[in-house]
C-alpha positions as CSV (number, residue, x, y, z in Angstrom):
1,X,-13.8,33.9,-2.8
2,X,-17.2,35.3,-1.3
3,X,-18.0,38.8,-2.6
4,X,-17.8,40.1,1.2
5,X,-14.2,38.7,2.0
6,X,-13.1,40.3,-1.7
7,X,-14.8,43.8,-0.7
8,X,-12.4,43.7,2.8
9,X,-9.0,42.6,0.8
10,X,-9.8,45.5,-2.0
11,X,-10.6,48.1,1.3
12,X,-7.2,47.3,3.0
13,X,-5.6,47.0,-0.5
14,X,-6.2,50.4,-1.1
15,X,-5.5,51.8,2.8
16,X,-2.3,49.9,2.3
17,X,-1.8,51.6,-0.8
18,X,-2.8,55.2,0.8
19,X,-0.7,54.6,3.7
20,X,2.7,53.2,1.5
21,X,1.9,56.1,-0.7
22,X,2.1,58.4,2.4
23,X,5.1,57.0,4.3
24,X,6.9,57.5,0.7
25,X,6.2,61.5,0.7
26,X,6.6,62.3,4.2
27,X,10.1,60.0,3.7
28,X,11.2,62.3,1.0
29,X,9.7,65.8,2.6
30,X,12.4,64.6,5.5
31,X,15.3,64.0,3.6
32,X,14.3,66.9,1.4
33,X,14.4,69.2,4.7
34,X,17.4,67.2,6.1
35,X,19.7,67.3,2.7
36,X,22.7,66.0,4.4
37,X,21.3,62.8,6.1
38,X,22.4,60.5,3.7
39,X,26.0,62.0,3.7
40,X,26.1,63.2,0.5
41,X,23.0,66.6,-0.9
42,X,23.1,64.9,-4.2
43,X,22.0,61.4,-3.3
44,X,19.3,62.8,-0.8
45,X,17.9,65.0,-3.6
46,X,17.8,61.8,-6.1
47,X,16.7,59.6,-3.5
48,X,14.3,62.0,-2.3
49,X,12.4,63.3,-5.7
50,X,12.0,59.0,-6.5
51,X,10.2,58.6,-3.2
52,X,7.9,61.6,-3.9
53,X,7.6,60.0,-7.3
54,X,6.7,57.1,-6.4
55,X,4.5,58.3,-3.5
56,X,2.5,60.8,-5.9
57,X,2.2,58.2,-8.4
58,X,0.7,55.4,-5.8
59,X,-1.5,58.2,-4.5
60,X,-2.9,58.2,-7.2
61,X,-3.5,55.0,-8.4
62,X,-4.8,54.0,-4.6
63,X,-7.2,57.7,-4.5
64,X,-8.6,56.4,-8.1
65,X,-9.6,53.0,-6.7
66,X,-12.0,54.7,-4.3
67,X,-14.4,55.2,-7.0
68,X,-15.4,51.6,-6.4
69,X,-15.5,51.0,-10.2
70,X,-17.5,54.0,-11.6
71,X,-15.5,56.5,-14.3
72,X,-12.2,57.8,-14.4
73,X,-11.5,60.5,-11.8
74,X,-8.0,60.8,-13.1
75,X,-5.9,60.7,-10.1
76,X,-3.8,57.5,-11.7
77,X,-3.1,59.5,-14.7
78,X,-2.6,62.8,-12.7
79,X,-0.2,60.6,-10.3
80,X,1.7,58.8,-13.1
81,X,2.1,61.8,-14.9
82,X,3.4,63.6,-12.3
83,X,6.0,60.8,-11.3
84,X,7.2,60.5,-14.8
85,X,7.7,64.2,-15.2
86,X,9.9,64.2,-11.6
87,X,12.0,61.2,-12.8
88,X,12.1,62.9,-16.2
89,X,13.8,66.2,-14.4
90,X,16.2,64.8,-12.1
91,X,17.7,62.2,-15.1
92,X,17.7,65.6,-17.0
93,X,19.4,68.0,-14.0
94,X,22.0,65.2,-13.1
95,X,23.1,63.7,-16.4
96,X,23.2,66.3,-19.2
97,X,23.6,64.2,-22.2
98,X,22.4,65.3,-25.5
99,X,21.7,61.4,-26.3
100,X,20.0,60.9,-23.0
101,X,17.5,63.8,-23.6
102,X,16.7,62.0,-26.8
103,X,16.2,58.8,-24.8
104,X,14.2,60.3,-22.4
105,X,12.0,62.2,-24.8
106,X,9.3,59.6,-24.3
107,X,8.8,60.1,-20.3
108,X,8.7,63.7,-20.5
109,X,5.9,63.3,-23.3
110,X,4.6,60.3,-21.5
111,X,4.5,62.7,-17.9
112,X,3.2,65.5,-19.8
113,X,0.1,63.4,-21.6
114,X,-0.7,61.6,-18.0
115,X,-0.7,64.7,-16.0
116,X,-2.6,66.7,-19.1
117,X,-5.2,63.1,-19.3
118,X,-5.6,63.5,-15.6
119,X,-6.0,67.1,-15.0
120,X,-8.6,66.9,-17.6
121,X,-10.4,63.5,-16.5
122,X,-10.9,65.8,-13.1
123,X,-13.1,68.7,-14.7
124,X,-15.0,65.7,-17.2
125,X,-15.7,64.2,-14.1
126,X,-17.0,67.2,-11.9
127,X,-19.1,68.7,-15.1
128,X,-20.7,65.4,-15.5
129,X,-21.6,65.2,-11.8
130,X,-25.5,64.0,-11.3
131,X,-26.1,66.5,-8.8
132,X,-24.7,69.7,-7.7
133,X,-24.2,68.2,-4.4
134,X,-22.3,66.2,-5.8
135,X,-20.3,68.5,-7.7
136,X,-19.9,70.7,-5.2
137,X,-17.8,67.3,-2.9
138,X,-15.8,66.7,-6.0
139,X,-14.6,70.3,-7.2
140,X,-12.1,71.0,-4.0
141,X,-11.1,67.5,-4.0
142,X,-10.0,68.5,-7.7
143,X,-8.4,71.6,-7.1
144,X,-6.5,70.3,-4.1
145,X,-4.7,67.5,-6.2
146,X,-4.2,70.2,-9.2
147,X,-2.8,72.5,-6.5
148,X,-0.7,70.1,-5.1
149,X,0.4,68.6,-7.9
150,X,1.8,72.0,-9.3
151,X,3.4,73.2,-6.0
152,X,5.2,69.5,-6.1
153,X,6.4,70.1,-9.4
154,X,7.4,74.1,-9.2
155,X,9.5,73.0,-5.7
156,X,11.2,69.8,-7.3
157,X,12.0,71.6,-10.4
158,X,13.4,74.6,-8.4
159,X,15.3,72.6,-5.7
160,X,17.3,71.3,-8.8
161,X,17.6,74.5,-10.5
162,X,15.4,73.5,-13.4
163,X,13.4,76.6,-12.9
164,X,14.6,79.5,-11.4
């Protein structure tokens, strides 16, 4: 495969990945606002917080292949984590089982050490910047996702009363 034909399947892998990733949030911000569309508040909540999930998570993953190689940014990790740590609180809001909690002990640590990995890969990133140009592009981009990725999680976790 010639190096310019795998260069335009990797840039439409990733707007494809973007664009799924986005059709997934804006899905679940509709059902979120609508929680009666699928006849029944519970199954819209479930079915809307995997959506987001999975939309967050594939964000992530797409946003960390624009780096075209180079380090870590941390937006896989940050997405992952995130995903993990929604999945984790609606298994825990729905189904209250002692041995469950046990079971799921792993995701919450898993969602906790990928959004911790990521959050941190960010600032690494920045702080080694080559320039303070370059610094400069990378440091909103940064505190966007970190602000985003903690209104997400405060407004899932207190839709389903895990934080009041």
């Amino acid at each position: 495969m010639s190096s310019k034909k795998k260069d335009k399947n990797s840039k439409e892998d990733i707007i494809e990945g973007i664009g799924l990733a986005f059709a997934m949030i804006i899905a679940a911000v509709f059902f979120y606002l609508t929680p009666s569309y699928l006849g029944s508040e519970i199954v819209t909540i479930i079915i809307s917080s995997t959506l987001v999930s999975f939309g967050i998570g594939g964000l992530g993953i797409a946003l960390n292949k624009l780096n075209n190689g180079e380090s870590n940014l941390g937006f896989d990790n940050l997405g992952v984590g995130v995903a993990m740590l929604i999945i984790w609180g609606i298994v825990y809001y729905y189904f209250q089982y002692i041995w469950l909690n046990w079971a799921l002990l792993i995701v919450l640590g898993l969602g906790l050490f990928g959004t911790a990995t990521g959050i941190t890969s960010l600032f690494v990133n920045i702080l080694s910047s080559k320039s303070k140009r370059e610094a400069a592009i990378k440091l909103p981009v940064a505190l966007i996702q970190i602000a985003t990725t903690i209104v997400a999680l405060y407004e899932i976790f207190t839709k389903l009363k895990i934080l009041k």
